[in-house]
One Martini backbone bead per residue (centre of mass of N, CA, C, O) as a GRO file, in nm:
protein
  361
    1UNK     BB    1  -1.547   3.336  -2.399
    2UNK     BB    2  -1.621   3.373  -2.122
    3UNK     BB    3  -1.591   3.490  -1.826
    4UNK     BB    4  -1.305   3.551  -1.572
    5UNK     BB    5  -1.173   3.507  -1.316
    6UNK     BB    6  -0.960   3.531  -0.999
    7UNK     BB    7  -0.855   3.201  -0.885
    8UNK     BB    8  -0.857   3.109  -0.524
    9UNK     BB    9  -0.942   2.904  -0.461
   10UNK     BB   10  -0.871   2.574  -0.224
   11UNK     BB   11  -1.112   2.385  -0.285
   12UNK     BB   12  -1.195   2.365  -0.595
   13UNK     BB   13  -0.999   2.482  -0.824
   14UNK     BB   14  -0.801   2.588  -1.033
   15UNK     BB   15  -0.749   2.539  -1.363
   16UNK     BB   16  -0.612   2.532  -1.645
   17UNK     BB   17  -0.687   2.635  -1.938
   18UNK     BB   18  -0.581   2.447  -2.117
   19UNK     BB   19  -0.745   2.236  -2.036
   20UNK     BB   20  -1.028   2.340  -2.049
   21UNK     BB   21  -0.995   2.367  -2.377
   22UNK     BB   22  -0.948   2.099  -2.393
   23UNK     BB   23  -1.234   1.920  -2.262
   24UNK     BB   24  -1.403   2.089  -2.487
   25UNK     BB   25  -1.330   1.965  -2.747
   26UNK     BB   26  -1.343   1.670  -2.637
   27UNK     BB   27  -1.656   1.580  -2.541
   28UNK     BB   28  -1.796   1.474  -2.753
   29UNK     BB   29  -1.504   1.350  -2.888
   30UNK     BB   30  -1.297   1.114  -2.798
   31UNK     BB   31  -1.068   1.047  -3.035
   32UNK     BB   32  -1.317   0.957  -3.237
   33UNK     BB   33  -1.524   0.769  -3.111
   34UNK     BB   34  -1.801   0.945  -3.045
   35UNK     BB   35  -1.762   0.993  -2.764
   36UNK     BB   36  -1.733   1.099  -2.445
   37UNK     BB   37  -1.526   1.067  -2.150
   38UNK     BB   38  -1.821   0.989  -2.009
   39UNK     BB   39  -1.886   0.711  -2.198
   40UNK     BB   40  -1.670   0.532  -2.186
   41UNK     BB   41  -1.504   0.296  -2.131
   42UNK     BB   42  -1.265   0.152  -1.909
   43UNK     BB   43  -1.193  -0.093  -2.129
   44UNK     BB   44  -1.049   0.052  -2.298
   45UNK     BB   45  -0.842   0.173  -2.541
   46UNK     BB   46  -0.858   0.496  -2.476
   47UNK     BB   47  -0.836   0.484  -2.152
   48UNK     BB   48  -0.594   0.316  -2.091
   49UNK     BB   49  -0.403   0.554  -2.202
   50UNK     BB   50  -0.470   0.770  -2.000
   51UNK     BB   51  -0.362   0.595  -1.782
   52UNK     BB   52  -0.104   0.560  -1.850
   53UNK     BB   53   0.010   0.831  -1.904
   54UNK     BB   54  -0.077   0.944  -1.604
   55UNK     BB   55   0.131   0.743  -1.496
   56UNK     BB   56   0.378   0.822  -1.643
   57UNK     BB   57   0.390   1.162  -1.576
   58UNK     BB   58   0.418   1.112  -1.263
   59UNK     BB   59   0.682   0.988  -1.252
   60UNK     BB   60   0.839   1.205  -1.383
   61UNK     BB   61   0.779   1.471  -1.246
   62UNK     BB   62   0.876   1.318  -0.945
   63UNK     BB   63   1.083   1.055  -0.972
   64UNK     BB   64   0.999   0.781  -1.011
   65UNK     BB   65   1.074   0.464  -0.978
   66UNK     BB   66   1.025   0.105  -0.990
   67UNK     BB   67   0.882   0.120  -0.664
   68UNK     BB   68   0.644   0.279  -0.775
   69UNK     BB   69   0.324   0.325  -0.721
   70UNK     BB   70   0.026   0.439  -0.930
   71UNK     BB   71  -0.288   0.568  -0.804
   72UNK     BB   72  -0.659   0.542  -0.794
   73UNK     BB   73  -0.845   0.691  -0.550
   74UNK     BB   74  -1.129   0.702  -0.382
   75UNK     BB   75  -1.228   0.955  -0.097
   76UNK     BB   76  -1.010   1.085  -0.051
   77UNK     BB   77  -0.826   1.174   0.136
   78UNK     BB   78  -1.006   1.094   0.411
   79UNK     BB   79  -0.975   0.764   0.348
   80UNK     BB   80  -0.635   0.745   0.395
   81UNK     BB   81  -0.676   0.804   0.717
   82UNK     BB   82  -0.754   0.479   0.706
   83UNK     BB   83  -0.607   0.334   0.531
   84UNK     BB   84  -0.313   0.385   0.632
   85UNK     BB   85  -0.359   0.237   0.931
   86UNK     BB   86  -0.448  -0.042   0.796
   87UNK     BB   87  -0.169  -0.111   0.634
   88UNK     BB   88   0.068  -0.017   0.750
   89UNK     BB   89   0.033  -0.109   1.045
   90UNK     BB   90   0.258  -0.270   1.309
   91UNK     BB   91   0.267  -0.501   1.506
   92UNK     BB   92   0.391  -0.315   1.815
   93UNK     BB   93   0.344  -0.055   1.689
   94UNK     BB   94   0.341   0.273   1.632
   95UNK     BB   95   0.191   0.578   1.516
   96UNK     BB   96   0.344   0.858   1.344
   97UNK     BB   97   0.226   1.222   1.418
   98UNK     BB   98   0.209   1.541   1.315
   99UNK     BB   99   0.043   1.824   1.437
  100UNK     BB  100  -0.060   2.085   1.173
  101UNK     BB  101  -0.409   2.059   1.183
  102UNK     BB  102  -0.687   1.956   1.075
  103UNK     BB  103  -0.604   1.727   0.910
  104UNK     BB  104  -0.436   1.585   1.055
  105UNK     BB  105  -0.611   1.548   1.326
  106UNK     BB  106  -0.796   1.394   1.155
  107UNK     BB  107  -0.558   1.141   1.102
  108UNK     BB  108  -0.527   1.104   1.425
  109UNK     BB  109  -0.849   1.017   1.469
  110UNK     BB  110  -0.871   0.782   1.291
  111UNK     BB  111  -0.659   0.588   1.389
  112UNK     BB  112  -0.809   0.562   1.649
  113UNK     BB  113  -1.037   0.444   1.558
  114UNK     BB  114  -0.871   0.171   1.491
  115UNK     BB  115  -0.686   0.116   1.766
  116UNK     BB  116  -0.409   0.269   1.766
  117UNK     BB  117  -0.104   0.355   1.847
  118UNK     BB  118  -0.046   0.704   1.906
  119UNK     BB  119   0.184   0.931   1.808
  120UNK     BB  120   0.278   1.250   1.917
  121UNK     BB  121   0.565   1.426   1.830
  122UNK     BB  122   0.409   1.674   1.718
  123UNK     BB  123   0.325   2.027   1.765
  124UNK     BB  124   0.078   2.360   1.687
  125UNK     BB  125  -0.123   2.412   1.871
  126UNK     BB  126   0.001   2.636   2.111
  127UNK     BB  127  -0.032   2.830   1.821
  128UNK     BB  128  -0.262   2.787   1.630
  129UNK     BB  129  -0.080   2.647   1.382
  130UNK     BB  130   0.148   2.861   1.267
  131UNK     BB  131   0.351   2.651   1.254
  132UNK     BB  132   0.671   2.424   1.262
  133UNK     BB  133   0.817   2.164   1.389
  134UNK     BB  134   1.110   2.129   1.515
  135UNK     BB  135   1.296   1.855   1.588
  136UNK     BB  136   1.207   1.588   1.504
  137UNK     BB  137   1.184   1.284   1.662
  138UNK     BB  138   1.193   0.944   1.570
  139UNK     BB  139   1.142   0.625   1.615
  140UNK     BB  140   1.275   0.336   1.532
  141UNK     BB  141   0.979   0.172   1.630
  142UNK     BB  142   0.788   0.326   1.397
  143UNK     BB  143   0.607   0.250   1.136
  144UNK     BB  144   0.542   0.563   1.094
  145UNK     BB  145   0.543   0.872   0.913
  146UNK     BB  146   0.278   1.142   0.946
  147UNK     BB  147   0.254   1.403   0.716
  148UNK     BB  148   0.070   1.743   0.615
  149UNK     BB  149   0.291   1.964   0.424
  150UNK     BB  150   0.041   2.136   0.382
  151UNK     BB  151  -0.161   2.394   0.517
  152UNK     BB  152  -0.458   2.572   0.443
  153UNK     BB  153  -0.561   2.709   0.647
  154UNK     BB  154  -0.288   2.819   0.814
  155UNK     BB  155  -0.049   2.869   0.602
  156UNK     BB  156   0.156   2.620   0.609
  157UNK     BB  157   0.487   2.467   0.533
  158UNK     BB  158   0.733   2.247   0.449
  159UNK     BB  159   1.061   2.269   0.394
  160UNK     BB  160   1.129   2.030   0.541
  161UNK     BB  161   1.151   1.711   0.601
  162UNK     BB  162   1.189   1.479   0.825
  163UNK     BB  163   1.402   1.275   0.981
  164UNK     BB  164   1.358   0.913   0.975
  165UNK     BB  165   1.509   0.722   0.895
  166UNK     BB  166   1.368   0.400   0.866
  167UNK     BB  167   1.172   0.515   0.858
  168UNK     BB  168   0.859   0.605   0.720
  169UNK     BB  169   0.732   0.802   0.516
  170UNK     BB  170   0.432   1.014   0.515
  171UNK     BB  171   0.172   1.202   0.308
  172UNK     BB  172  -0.013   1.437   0.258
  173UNK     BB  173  -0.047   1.638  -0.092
  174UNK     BB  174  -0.311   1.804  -0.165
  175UNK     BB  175  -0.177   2.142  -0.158
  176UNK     BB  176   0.158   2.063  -0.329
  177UNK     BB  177   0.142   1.871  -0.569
  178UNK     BB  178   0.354   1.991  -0.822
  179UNK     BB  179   0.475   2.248  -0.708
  180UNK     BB  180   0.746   2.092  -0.568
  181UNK     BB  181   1.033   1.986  -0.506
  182UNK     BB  182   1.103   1.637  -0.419
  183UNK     BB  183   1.240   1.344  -0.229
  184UNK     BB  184   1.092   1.045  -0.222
  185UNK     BB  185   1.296   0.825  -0.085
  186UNK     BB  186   1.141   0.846   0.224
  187UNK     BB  187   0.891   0.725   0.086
  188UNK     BB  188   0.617   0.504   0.145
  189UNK     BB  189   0.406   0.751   0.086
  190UNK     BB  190   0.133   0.930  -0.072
  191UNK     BB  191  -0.135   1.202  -0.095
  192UNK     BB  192  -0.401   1.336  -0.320
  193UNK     BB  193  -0.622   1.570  -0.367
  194UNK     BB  194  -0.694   1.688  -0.694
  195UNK     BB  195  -0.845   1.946  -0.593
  196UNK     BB  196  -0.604   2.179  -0.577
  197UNK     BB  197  -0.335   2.055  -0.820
  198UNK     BB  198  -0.441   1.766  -1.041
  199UNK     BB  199  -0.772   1.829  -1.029
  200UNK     BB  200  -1.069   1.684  -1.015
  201UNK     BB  201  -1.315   1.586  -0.763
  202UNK     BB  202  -1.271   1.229  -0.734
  203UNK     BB  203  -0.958   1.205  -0.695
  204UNK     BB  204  -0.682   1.020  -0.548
  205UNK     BB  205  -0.386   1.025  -0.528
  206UNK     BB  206  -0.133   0.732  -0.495
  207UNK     BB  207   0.155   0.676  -0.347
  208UNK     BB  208   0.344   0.333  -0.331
  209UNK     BB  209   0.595   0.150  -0.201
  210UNK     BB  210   0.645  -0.199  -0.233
  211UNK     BB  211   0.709  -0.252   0.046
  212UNK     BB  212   0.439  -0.175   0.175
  213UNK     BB  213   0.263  -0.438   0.043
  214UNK     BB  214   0.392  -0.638   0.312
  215UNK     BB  215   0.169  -0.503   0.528
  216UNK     BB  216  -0.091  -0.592   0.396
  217UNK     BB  217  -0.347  -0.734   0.502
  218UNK     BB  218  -0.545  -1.003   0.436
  219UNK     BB  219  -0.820  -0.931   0.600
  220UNK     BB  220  -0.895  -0.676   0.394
  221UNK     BB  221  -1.074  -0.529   0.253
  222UNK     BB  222  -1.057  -0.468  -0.088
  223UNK     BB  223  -1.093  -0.168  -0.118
  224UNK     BB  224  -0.858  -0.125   0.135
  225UNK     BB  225  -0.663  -0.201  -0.046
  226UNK     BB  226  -0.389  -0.133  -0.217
  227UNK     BB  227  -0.331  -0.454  -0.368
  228UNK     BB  228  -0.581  -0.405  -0.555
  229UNK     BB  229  -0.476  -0.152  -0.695
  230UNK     BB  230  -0.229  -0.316  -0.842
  231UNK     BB  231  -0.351  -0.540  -0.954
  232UNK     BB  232  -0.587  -0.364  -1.116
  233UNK     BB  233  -0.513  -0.072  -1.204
  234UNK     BB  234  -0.778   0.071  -1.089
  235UNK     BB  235  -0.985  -0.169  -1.168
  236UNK     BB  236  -1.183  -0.287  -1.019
  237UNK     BB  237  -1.341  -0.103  -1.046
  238UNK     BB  238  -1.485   0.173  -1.135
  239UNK     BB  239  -1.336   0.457  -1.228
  240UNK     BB  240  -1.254   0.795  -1.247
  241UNK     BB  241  -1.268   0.897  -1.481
  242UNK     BB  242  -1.249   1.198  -1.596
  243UNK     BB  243  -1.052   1.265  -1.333
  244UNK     BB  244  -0.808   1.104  -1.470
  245UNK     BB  245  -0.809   1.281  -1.748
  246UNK     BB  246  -0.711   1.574  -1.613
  247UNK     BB  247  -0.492   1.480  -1.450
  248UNK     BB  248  -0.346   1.436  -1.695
  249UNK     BB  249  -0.378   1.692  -1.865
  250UNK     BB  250  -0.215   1.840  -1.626
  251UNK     BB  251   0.047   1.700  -1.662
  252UNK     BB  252   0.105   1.770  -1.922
  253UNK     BB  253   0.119   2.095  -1.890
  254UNK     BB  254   0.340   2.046  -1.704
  255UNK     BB  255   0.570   1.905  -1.901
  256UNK     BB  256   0.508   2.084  -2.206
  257UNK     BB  257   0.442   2.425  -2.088
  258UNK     BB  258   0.651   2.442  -1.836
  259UNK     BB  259   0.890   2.237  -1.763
  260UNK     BB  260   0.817   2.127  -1.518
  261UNK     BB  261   0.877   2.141  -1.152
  262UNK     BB  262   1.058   2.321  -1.133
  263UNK     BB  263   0.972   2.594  -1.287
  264UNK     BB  264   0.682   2.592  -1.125
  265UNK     BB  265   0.842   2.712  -0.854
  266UNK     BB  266   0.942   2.914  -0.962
  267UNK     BB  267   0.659   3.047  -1.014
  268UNK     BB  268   0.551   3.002  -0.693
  269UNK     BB  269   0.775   3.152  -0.558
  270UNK     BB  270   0.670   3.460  -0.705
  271UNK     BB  271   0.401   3.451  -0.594
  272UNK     BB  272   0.461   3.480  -0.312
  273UNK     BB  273   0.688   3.721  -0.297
  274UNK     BB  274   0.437   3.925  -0.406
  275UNK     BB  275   0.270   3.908  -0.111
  276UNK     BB  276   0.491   3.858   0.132
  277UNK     BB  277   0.617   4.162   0.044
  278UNK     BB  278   0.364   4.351   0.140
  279UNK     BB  279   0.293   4.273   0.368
  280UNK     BB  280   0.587   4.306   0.484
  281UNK     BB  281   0.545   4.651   0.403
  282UNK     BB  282   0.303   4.650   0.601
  283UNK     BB  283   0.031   4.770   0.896
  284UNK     BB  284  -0.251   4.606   0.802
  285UNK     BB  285  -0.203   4.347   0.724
  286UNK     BB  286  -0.172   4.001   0.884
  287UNK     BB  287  -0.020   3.742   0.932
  288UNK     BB  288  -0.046   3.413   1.076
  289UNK     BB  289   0.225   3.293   0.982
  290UNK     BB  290   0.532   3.248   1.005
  291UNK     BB  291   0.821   3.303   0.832
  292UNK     BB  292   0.966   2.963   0.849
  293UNK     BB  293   0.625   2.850   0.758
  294UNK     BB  294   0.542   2.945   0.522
  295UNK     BB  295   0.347   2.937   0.244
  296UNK     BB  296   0.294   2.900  -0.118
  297UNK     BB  297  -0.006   2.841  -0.152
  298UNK     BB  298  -0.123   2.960   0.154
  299UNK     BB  299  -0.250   3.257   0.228
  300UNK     BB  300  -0.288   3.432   0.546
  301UNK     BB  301  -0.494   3.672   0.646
  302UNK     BB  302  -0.569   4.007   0.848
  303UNK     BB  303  -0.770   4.247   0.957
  304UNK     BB  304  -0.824   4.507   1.217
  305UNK     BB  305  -1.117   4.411   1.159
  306UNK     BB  306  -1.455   4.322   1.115
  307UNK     BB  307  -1.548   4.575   0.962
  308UNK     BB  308  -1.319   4.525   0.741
  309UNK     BB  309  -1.360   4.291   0.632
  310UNK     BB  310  -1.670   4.318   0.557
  311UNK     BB  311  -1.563   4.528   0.325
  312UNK     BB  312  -1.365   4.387   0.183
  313UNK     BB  313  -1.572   4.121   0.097
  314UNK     BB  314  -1.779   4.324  -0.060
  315UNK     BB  315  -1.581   4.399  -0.265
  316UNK     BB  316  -1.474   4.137  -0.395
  317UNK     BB  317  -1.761   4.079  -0.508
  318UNK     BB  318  -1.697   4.289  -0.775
  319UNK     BB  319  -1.482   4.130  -0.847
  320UNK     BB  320  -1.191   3.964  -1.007
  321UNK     BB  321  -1.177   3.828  -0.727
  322UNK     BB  322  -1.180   3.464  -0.601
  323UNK     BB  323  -1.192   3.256  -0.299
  324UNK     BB  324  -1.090   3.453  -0.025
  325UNK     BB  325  -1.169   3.327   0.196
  326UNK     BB  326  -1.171   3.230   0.513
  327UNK     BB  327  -1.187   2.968   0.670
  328UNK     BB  328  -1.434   2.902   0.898
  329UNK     BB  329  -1.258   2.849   1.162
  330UNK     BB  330  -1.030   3.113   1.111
  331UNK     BB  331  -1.102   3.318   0.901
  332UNK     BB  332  -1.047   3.590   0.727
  333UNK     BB  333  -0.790   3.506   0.462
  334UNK     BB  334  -0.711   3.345   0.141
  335UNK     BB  335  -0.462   3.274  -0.044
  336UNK     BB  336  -0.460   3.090  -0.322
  337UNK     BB  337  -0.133   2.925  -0.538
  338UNK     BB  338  -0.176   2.775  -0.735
  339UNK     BB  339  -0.053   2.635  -1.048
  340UNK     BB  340  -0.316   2.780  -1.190
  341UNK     BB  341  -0.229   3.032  -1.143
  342UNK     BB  342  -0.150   3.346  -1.235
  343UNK     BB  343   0.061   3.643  -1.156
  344UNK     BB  344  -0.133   3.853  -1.213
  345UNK     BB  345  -0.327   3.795  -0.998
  346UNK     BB  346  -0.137   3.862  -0.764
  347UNK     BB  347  -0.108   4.153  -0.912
  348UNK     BB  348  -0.393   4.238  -0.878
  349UNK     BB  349  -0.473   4.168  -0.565
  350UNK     BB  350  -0.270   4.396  -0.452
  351UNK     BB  351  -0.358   4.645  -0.587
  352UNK     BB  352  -0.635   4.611  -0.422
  353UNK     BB  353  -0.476   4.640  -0.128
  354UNK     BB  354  -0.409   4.919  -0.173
  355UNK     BB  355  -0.663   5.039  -0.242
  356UNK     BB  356  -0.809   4.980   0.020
  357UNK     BB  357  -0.566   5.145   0.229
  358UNK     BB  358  -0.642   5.436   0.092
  359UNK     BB  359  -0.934   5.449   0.214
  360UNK     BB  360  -0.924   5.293   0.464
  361UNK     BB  361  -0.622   5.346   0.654
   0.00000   0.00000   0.00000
């Protein structure tokens, strides 16, 4: 095995050792076929496994009843929010969004152009999207709340989320989706751009509970219809066969080498914890985000000054930590904690920053 750095990226991010090292094995043969998993058909009965399974262990993993289908649809998370607005949204209601950076934004201006009456019931723009807000309100004649989950840009994370009675919640889960327990119980839809925490770019998992798809208008074209792809099982068209082999894959590493997403939290809890209990017990680095807001997935920092960045980044370019620049939006630097990222990385990279302000600060 070549050279291995200690990956921070953000997306398309770390994906697991073992799951790389299933992929290497099975590349020229896959599973006696003789052929690559890039080369055999979609309608294979050894894809169909692929698929079945990969949507087997989706369900156990989140706990999802048989009301909710698992699908796998191209154009990224950027598609949902045109998708979400188009199928879910009930003529003479609003549909109602929290924003909370980047991402949100983008999802409230997709709705907009599509013509739809949008409510934001609350923000953290006011402060730089530093925080999550609470005490949302939802109305309860709001087609539906569509909530960011986790914030990569700004690094913040829901740790609760809103309690929205009778209507449906809706969720972006492109950045902890596998990461922590959560109850399903309330979600109307949920979607995750897969290059993140559960496969590579070029697939999104969507969840939606069958009663959403007596919303899906009739004269939606079919690609844009949630119910084209349960009805055809993502196989209307050719679907990215590739990428959901990998999110199968990374599916298996979390249920049997992990042990569950239970598990998978209590170990991303502990790398968030060595990151921003030292954070927090020095006055060198800065986080960005409030502290009963902050991600557990992307943690986000500052340093006193333009020109200690610009040497900090200079130093990680020799070392074996990569990708932690923070979004050219709002600089700094950005340490993603994905799933498949281990503790020593962590443990690596703090002793980097130890060892930074003793020479700086």
């Amino acid at each position: 095995m070549g050279r291995r750095i200690y990956n921070f990226n953000p997306g398309p991010a770390a994906l697991p050792l073992p799951v790389l090292q299933k992929i290497q094995e099975e590349m020229l043969d896959f599973k006696g076929t003789g052929m690559s998993i890039l080369e055999i058909s979609h309608r294979s009965k050894a894809f169909e496994e692929v698929l079945d399974d990969a949507i087997a262990r989706i369900k156990r993993l989140l706990k999802l009843d048989n009301r909710y289908h698992v699908l796998f649809v191209q154009g990224g998370a950027s598609l949902q929010f045109i998708m979400v607005p188009m199928n879910l949204a009930v003529p003479g209601r609003k549909v109602a969004y929290v924003d909370t950076g980047t991402w949100s934004s983008n999802a409230i201006k997709e709705a907009r152009i599509l013509g739809r009456e949008v409510a934001v019931i609350a923000s953290s723009q006011d402060r730089e999207y530093c925080y999550i807000p609470r005490g949302i309100y939802v109305p309860s004649d709001t087609a539906y709340l569509h909530v960011t989950s986790n914030n990569t840009i700004r690094g913040t994370q829901f740790h609760a989320f809103p309690q929205t009675g009778t209507v449906p919640l809706v969720s972006d889960m492109s950045s902890d989706i596998f990461s922590r327990v959560f109850d399903p119980e309330p979600f109307g839809l949920f979607y995750a751009g897969a290059q993140k925490n559960a496969g590579p770019a070029g697939v999104t998992i969507v969840v939606v509970r069958e009663d959403m798809l007596e919303r899906v208008p009739k004269d939606l074209s079919t690609m844009l219809k949630y119910t084209t792809y349960v009805e055809k099982k993502s196989m209307f068209n050719t679907p990215p066969c590739f990428a959901i082999y990998v999110v199968q894959l990374v599916a298996r590493w979390l249920e049997e080498t992990i042990g569950g997403i239970a598990r998978m939290e209590s170990i991303n809890r502990r790398k968030a914890d060595l990151l921003y209990d030292y954070l927090d017990g020095q006055d060198f680095y800065r986080g960005t985000a409030d502290r009963d807001s902050r991600s557990l997935m992307n943690v986000t920092f500052l340093l006193p000054n333009a020109e200690l960045e610009q040497r900090f980044l200079k130093e990680l370019q020799t070392s074996d930590l990569g990708g932690l620049k923070g979004h050219r939006s709002v600089g700094g630097f950005r340490a993603s904690l994905y799933n498949a990222l281990p503790v020593e990385a962590v443990e690596v990279l703090v002793g980097f920053m130890r060892e930074f302000v003793r020479r700086n600060g």
